[in-house]
C-alpha positions, -999 to 999 in steps of 0.1 A, spaced: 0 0 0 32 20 2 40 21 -32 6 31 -48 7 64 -24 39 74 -29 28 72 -70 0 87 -60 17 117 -48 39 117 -79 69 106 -60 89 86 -84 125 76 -64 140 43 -59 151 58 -24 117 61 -14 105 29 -25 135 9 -9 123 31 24 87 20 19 96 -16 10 115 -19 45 87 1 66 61 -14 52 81 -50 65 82 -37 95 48 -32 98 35 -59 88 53 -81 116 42 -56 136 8 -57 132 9 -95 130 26 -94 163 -2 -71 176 -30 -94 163 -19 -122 183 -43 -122 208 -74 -116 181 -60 -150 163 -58 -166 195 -95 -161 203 -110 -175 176 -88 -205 177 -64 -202 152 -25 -213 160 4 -187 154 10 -200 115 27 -172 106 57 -172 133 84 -189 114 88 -226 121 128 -225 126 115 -191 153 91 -212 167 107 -241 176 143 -220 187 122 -207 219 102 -240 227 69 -230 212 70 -265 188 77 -299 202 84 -331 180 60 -358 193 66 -395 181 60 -400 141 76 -368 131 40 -344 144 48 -313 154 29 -295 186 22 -266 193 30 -256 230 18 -231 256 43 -209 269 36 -176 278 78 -171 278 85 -189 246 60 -164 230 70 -130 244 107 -149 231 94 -150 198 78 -117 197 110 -101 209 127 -115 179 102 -110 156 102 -75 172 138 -65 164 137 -81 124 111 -56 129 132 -30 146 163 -37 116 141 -31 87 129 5 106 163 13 110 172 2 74 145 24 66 160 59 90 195 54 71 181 60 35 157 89 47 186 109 39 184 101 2 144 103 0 131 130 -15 118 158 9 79 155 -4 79 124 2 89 126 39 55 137 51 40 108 31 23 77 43 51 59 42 72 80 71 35 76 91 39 43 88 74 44 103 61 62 131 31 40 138 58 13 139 79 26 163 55 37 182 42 -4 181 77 -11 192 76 12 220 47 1 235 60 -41 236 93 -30 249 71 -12 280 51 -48 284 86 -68 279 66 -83 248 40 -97 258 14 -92 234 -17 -103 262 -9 -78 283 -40 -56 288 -19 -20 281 -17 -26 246 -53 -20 238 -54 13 257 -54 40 232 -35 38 199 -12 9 204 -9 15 243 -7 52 241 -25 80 244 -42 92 212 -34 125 219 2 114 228 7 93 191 -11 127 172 22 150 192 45 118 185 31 121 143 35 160 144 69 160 160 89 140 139 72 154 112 85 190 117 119 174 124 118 153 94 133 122 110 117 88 106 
């Protein structure tokens, strides 16, 4: 959705679109991350958390016959949420190094909201030491304030830095 509004806009840079590609990454983990707890209610297992990330932090078990199970462990999840979180975190700071070469019109573009949104996701699961259940995350936007994330949007827009 990156790309369409930064052509929307008339922004035509490779710079930007490498920018977008790696916040719009970001995001999505992110927001996958954040939707844990919705997939969790209606009974549906974590199939998008890598297998290899999974397994690494005990959330998979091998049973007899090669069957894989799924196990509960509050620790092995905010585990794999903290590493999901900073592949996350790389591809936002991938993202801050190139804002240099983006051009300026495109900085207050959706893409650099994004970012923000992102970080402020981040944020808010470094506060709860990742645990995606705890209750502070659906306070506000994303565990803040909405007033808080509108200063936090306006701020690093009039400095520029995603």
């Amino acid at each position: 959705m990156l790309y369409p509004t930064l052509q929307a806009g008339g922004i035509i840079s490779t710079a930007a679109d490498h920018a977008a590609s790696h916040i719009g990454k970001a995001s999505g983990i992110l927001l996958l991350l954040k939707s844990m707890p919705y997939h969790v209610s209606c009974n549906q297992h974590f199939s998008y958390i890598p297998t290899a990330i999974a397994s690494k932090h005990g959330l998979i078990v091998k049973q007899g016959g090669g069957e894989e199970r799924w196990v509960d462990s509050r620790e092995g999840l905010c585990d794999v949420v903290y590493e999901m979180a900073s592949i996350a975190n790389a591809h936002l700071e991938k993202a801050r190094k190139l804002v240099d070469s983006v051009p300026v019109e495109a900085l207050p573009g959706a893409p650099a909201k994004a970012s923000v949104l992102a970080r402020v996701l981040l944020d808010s699961l470094r506060k709860v030491q990742f645990d995606v259940f705890d209750p502070r995350l659906t306070r506000g936007v994303l565990g803040i304030p909405p007033l808080w994330y509108q200063l936090k949007l306006r701020w690093t827009s009039w400095r520029r830095k995603y």
